[in-house]
N, C-alpha and C positions, 0 to 999 in steps of 0.2 A: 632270631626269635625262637626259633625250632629248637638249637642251640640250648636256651634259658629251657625250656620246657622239660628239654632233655634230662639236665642238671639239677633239675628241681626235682623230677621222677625221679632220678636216681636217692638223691639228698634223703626224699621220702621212705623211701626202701630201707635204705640202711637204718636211718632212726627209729621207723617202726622196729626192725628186728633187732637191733640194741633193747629198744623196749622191751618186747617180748624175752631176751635174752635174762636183761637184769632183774623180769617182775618173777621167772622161773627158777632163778637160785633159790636154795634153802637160805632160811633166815637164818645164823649161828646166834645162840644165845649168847648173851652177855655175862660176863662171871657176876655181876651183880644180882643175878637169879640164882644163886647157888650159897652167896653168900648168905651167912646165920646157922642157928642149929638146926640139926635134923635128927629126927627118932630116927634109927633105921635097924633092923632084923638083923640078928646072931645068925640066924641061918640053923635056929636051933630051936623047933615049937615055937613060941609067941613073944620069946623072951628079945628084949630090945636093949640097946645103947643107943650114947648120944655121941652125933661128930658135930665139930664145930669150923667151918674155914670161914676164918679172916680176908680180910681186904689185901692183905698185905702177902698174900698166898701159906699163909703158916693155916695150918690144920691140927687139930687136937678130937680125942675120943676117950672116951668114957670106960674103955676095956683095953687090956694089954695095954702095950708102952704108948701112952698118950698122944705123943709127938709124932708128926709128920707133915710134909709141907703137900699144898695141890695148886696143878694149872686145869688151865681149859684147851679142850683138848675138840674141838668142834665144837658138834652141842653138850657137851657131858664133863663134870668135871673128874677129872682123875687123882686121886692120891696116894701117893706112898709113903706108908708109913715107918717110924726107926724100925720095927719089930719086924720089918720082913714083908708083912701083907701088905696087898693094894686095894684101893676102893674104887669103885669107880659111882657116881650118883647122876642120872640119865633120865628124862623125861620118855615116859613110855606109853604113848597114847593120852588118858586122862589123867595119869598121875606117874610121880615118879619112884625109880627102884635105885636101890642100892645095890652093885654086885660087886661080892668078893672074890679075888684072887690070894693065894697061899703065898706063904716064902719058897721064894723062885720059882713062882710061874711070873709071866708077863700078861700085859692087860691083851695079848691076845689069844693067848691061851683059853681052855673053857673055865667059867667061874667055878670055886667052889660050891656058892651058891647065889641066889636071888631073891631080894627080901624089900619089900616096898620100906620107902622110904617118906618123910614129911616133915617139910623144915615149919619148924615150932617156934624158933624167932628169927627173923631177918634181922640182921645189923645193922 
């Protein structure tokens, strides 16, 4: 009997702290939060373009060479685009930003700039 009581304290232990373990990870968003268009900032006064990614990981923009594909890259989507630059669009407290990287910097590099961002239709 001691045994059984043992077995079960233990059993308890561990499930609690699974519990605790798995309700303490970060959530990762979903690429379906990212997908649609989004206004998002030149990085230049007030002036904006539009990015668009698909379902299908293709991305398209409103300035310079249209084309570029993006994954999810944690909570944040990243894109590269044909022309060189990168994007990255990132939920940053209550709302999210858009940061650019130049041709040949890497997304960990420092951005060139950061510029709120707001997606204007979901897909």
């Amino acid at each position: 009997m001691l045994r059984l009581i043992f077995r079960a304290s233990v059993f308890a232990v561990l499930a609690t702290c699974l519990a605790l373990a798995q309700s303490s990870k970060p959530n990762a968003r979903s690429s379906a939060s990212f997908v649609g268009r989004w206004e998002v900032g030149t990085g230049v006064g007030s002036m904006t373009f539009y990015i668009t990614l698909d379902r299908d990981g293709q991305a398209t923009k409103s300035q310079g060479s249209p084309h570029g594909t993006w994954t999810m890259h944690g909570d944040e989507a990243r894109i590269t685009w044909d022309d060189g630059w990168r994007d990255v669009i990132r939920k940053a407290g209550d709302h999210y930003e858009k940061a650019a990287f130049a041709p040949g910097k890497t997304f960990s590099d420092p951005p060139a700039n950061i510029t709120g961002a707001t997606r204007t239709e979901p897909l």
